[in-house]
N, C-alpha and C positions, 0 to 999 in steps of 0.2 A: 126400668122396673120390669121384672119378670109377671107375667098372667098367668093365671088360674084356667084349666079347661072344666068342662061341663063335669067331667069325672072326675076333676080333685088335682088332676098332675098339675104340674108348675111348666109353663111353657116358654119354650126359647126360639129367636130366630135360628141359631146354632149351638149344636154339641158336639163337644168334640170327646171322645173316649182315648182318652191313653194310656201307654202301658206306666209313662213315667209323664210327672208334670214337676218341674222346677221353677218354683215362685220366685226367687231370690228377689223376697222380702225382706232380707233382714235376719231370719230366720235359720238360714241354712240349711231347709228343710227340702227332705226329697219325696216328693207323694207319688205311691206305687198303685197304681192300678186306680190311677182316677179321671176324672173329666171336666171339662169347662164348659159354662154355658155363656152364651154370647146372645145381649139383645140390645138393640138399637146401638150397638158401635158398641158396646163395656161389657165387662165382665162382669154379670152376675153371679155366677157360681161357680166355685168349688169342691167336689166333694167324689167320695168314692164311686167308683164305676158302676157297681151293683145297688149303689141309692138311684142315680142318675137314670141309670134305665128302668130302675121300678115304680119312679114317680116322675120324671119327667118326657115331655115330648118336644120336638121341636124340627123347623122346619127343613134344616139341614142338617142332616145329622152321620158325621166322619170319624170311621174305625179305626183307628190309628194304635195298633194293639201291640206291635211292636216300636212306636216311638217314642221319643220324649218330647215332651212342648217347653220350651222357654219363651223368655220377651223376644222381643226378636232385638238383633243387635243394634247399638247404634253407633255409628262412624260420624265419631265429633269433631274430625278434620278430612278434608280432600277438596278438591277442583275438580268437580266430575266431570266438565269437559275435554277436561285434558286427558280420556279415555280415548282422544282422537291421537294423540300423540303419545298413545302408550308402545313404545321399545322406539322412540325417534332416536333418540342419541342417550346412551347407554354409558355407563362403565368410565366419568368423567367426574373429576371434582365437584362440588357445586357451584364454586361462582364460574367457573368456565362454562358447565350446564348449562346454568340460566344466564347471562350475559352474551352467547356467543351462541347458540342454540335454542331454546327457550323460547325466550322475550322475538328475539329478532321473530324466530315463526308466530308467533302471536300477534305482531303488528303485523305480518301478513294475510294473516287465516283468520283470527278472530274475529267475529262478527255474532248477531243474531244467531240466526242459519247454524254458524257451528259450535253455540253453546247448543243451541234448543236438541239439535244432534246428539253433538256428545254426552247431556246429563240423560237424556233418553239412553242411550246405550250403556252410560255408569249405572242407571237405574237396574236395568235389567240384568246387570252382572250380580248387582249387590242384592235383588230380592233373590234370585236364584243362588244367591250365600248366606239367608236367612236374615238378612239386614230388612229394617222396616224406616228407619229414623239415618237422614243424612245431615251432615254439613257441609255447606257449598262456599267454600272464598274464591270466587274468580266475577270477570268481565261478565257485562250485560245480564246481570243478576234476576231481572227480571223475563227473560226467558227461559232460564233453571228453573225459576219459579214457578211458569205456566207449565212445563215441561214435568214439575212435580207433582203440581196436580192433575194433567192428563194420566200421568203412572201411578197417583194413589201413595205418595208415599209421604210420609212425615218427613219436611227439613227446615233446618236454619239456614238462610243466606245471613252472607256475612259479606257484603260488599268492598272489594278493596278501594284504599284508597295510599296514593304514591305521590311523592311531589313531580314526578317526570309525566312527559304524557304517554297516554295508548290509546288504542282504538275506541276506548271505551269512554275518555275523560282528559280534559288536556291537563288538568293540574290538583292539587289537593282539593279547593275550594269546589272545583267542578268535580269531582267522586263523591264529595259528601251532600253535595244539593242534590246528584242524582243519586244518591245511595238517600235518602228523606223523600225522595216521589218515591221510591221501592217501596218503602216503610207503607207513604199510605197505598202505595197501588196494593196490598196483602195485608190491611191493617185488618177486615175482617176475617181471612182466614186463618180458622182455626188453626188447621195443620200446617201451619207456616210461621215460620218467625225471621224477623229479619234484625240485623242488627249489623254493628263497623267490624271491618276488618281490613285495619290498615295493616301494611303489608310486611314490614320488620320493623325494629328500628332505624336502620342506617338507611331504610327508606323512606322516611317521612320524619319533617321537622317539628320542632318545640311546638311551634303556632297549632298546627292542626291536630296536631295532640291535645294540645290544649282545647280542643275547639272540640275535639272526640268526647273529652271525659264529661266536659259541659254536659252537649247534648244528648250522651246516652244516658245521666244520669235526670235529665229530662223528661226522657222517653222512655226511663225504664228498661231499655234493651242493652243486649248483650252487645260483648266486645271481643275479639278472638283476634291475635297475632302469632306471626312465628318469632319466638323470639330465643335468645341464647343456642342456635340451630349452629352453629360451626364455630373453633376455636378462633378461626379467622373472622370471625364477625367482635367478637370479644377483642382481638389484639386492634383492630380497625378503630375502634367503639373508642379503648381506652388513649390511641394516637390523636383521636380527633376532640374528645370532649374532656380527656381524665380521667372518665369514668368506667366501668362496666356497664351493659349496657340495661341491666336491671336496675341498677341504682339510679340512671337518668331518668329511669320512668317512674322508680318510686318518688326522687325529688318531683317531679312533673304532679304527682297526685295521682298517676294514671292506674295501679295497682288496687283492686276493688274486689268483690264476690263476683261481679260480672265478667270481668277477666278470665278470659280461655288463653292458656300460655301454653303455644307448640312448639315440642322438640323438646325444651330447655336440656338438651345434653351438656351444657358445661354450666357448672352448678355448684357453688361451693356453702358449707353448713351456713353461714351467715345471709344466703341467699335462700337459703329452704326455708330458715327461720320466716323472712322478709315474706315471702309468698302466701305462708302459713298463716302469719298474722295477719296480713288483709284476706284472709278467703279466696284466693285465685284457686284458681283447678288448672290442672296441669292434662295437656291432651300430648298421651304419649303415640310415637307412628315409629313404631322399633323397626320396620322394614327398610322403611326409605330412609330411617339415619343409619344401618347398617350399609347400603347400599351407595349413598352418598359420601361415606366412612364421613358422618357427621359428631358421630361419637355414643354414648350410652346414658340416657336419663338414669337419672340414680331413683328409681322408682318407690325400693324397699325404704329406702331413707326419707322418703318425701312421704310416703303412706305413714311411716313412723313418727313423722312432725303432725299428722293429722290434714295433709293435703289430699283434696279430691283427684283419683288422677284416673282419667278416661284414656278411650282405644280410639285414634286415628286411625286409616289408611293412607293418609296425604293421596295426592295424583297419580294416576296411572302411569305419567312419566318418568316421575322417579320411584315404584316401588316393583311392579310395575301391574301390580292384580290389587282387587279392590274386596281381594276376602277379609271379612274381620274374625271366620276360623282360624285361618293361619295366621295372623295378626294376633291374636291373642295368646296362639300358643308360643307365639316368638316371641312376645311381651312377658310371658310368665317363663322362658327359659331364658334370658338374656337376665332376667332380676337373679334368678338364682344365681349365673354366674358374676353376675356385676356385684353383687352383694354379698356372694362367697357364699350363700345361706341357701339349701337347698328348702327350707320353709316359706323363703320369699316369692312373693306372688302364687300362690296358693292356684291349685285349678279352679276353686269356688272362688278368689279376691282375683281371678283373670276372667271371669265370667263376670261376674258385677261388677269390674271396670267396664269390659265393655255393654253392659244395659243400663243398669242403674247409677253407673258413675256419672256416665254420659249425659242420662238425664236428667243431676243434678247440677252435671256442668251448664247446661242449656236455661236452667230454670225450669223443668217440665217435668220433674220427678213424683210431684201428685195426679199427672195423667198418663203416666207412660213409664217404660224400664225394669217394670215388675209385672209380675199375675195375680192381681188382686182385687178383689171386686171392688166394682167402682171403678177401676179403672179403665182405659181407652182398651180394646181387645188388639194390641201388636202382637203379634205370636208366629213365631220361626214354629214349624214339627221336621224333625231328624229322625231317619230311619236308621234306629240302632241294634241291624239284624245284619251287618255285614261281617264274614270271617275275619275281618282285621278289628275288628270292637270286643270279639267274644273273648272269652266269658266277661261279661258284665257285671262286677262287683259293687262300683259306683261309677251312676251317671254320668255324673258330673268328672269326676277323672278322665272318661272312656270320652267325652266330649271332646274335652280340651285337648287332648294327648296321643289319643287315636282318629277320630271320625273326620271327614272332610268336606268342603262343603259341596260338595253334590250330593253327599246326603241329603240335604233339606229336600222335603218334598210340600212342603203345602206351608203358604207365611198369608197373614191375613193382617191389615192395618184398618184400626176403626172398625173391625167384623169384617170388611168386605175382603174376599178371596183375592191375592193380587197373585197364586199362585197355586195352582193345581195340579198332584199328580207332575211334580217340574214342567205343569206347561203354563205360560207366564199368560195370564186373562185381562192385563189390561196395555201390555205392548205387542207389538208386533214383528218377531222375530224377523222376518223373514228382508223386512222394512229395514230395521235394524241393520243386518246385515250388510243390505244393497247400498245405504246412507256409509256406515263404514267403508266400504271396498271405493264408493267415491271420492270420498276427503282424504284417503290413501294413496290415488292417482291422481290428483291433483298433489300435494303435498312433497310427492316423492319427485312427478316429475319437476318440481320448484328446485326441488335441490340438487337434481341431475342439469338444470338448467344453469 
C-alpha cells in the first residue's frame, strides 16, 4: 500500500519517471511520458510524469527520461549452467552434440560447484539483457536454486529426470525423489517454483511418466519437456512405439495446462489441435533450433489455434548467448517467414510472448509479466536514445527490430535494484569472471588430454 506524507503526497519506496512505459496488459497501450511507483516489492502506480512529481515523493527516485520500462523478460526454457559450456562444440547435429559431447562433459564436470557457477554467470548475462524471471532444466537443481536467490532473480527449476544415470541420480525413480526434497527445500519461497522436467520422450519410459502426471497433479506443479525437438526424434519415436511422439504422451494422459512443450518444431494440424485442447504452452528457442538445424515451430499457426506460446533461450551450448532481445527478434522474423505472413508474430505478440506468455506458461501471470499495479515490481528500463533506434515512432517496433540488449540499464525484481546504471548490485563481476576462466582450464585441458 502506498502512505500519505504530512503534506498530502502519496509516498513510494521508488519512482521511476519515463519517457515511455509499456504495460503489456492486454491493452496494447503505450504510455508516453509517465512513471511507476514501487512500494514494498509491487507496483503501486501508474500515471503521468507531471502528476507523479506534483504529488508524490519517494525514497528512490530514477530519471529515466529517455527510456522505456517494460516487465522485464522471461526465459521459459535454458540450462543456465551450461553457460559453462558455451561455444564447447559448435556446428554439429544434435544427437551427435549431446551423446558424443555434451552428456560425456557432464558426467565429467557436473557437480554442485559448477551448477552453483554456472547459473551465477547465466544470471548475470541475462539481468544485463533485461531478463528478471528464468527457467532452469538441469542437474543438482537445488544449487541453481540457492544461486537464484543469492542474484535476486525469479525462477522455475524444473528438475530432470532420465531413465540412464548422471552425476546427479542413478535412474528415474532417483530424480524424482530428489526433484520432491527440491520441491520442499523452496516450498516457502516465493520467488521460486519448482516443478518435473523430464528430459524428452525417447528418454524416459511409460512408468515415470506415469508416476510424473500423478504427482504433479498432486502438487499442483508444473511440468516442462523438450519434446517433437528434431525430425529424427519423430522417425525414432514412430520405429520403436508406432507412434509420434505427442500422441504417446497424449495416450499416457500426460498433456495438461501445466505442460511446458520445448521446441515442438515438427508439428502437424492434428497435433496443434491436440495441444490446443489440453491447454499446453508451447516454449518457443528459435536460436538453438536454427542452430541445431532442429527445424521451425510453426508459431503463427499455434497462436491461431489459441496456444500459449512463450520465449526460450535453451543453453548456452547450443544457442549460444542467453539474450531474449535477440530471441525474440528471431522468434518474430522466423514466424513471418515460416508462415509466409509478414503480420505473424507482431513486434507487440513478440513482446508478450516473451513476458506475459511466459508467465502464463509458468502459472504466475497474477504476479508477474505485466506493469500493473498490484503486481510484483519486475522491470527491465532500455535506453532508447541511441542513433541506430532514431527517429522513434513506435516503441515497441524500435524495441523489438532495432535496440540491443546492452541497452538495458537499470532491471529491478520485487522493487529491489539488481542492476544499476549496467553495473550489476547483487553479483560480482569480477568473481564471475575468475570462476569462468577456471572451469575453462580445467575443461579444455580434459579434452586436450
Amino acid at each position: 500500500m502506498t502512505n500519505t506524507t504530512p503534506s498530502g503526497q502519496q509516498h513510494a519506496d521508488t519512482l521511476i519517471h519515463a519517457r515511455w512505459i509499456i504495460p503489456v496488459d492486454g491493452s496494447r497501450t503505450i504510455l508516453e511520458d509517465h512513471s511507476l511507483a514501487i512500494t514494498d516489492g509491487k507496483i503501486t502506480a501508474l500515471l503521468p510524469t507531471a502528476d507523479a512529481k506534483a504529488h508524490w515523493s519517494a525514497d528512490i527516485i530514477q530519471n529515466l527520461a529517455e527510456h522505456t520500462l517494460i516487465p522485464g523478460f522471461i526465459n521459459t526454457h535454458g540450462h543456465a549452467a551450461m553457460s559453462l559450456f558455451r561455444g564447447l562444440s559448435d556446428d554439429l547435429p544434435v544427437i551427435e552434440w549431446l551423446n558424443n559431447h555434451i552428456w560425456p562433459a557432464e558426467g565429467q564436470f557436473v557437480n554442485e560447484d559448477f551448477v552453483h557457477d554456472g547459473t551465477r554467470l547465466a544470471m548475470a548475462e541475462m539481468i544485463r539483457g533485461g531478463t528478471t524471471t528464468f527457467s532452469d532444466n538441469y542437474f543438482f537443481p537445488e544449487a541453481a536454486g540457492h544461486a537464484a536467490l543469492e542474484g535476486g532473480m525469479r525462477c522455475q527449476l524444473v528438475f530432470p529426470v532420465l531413465d540412464f544415470p548422471t552425476g546427479w541420480a542413478k535412474d528415474a525413480a532417483n530424480y524424482i525423489s530428489k526433484g520432491l526434497d527440491t520441491i520442499d527445500l523452496f516450498r516457502n519461497q516465493d520467488s521460486i517454483l519448482v516443478g518435473f522436467g523430464p528430459h524428452a520422450p525417447y528418454s524416459v519410459s511409460d512408468a515415470p511418466l506415469k508416476e510424473i502426471i500423478t504427482l504433479s497433479e498432486q502438487l499442483d506443479v508444473n511440468v516442462q519437456m523438450h519434446i517433437h525437438e528434431s525430425a529424427q526424434e519423430i522417425k525414432e519415436s514412430i520405429e520403436k512405439t508406432g507412434m509420434r511422439p505427442l500422441r504417446r504422451l497424449a495416450e499416457l494422459g500426460f498433456l495438461s495446462p501445466r505442460l511446458q512443450c520445448t521446441h515442438m518444431t515438427q508439428l502437424n494440424e492434428a497435433e496443434i489441435q491436440l495441444i490446443a485442447q489440453n491447454g499446453c504452452s508451447v516454449i518457443h528457442c528459435p536460436e538453438s533450433n536454427l542452430k541445431l538445424a532442429s527445424g521451425f515451430s510453426p508459431v503463427a499457426r499455434l497462436q491461431q489455434a489459441g496456444v500459449n506460446v512463450a520465449i526460450g533461450t535453451d543453453g548456452c551450448a547450443s544457442n549460444n548467448d542467453l539474450d531474449m532481445l535477440g530471441e525474440t527478434r528471431t522468434a518474430s522474423l522466423i514466424a513471418k517467414a515460416v508462415g509466409q505472413d509478414a503480420t505473424a508474430l507482431s513486434a507487440w505478440g513478440a513482446l508478450e510472448a516473451a513476458t506475459i506468455n511466459g508467465a502464463r506458461a509458468m502459472g504466475i501471470d497474477t504476479q508477474t509479466g505485466s506493469l500493473e499495479i498490484g503486481k510484483q515490481a519486475d522491470i527491465a528500463a532500455i535506453a532508447m536514445n541511441e542513433l541506430e533506434n532514431l527517429p522513434v515512432y513506435n516503441p515497441v517496433s524500435q524495441l523489438i527490430y532495432t535496440a540491443s540488449r546492452n541497452q538495458f540499464t537499470h532491471v529491478w525484481v520485487n522493487g529491489k535494484a539488481l542492476m544499476e546504471d549496467r553495473h550489476l548490485t547483487t553479483l560480482d563481476e569480477a568473481w564471475l569472471k575468475q570462476r569462468a576462466n577456471y572451469w575453462q582450464k580445467r575443461i579444455s585441458a580434459s579434452r586436450q588430454g
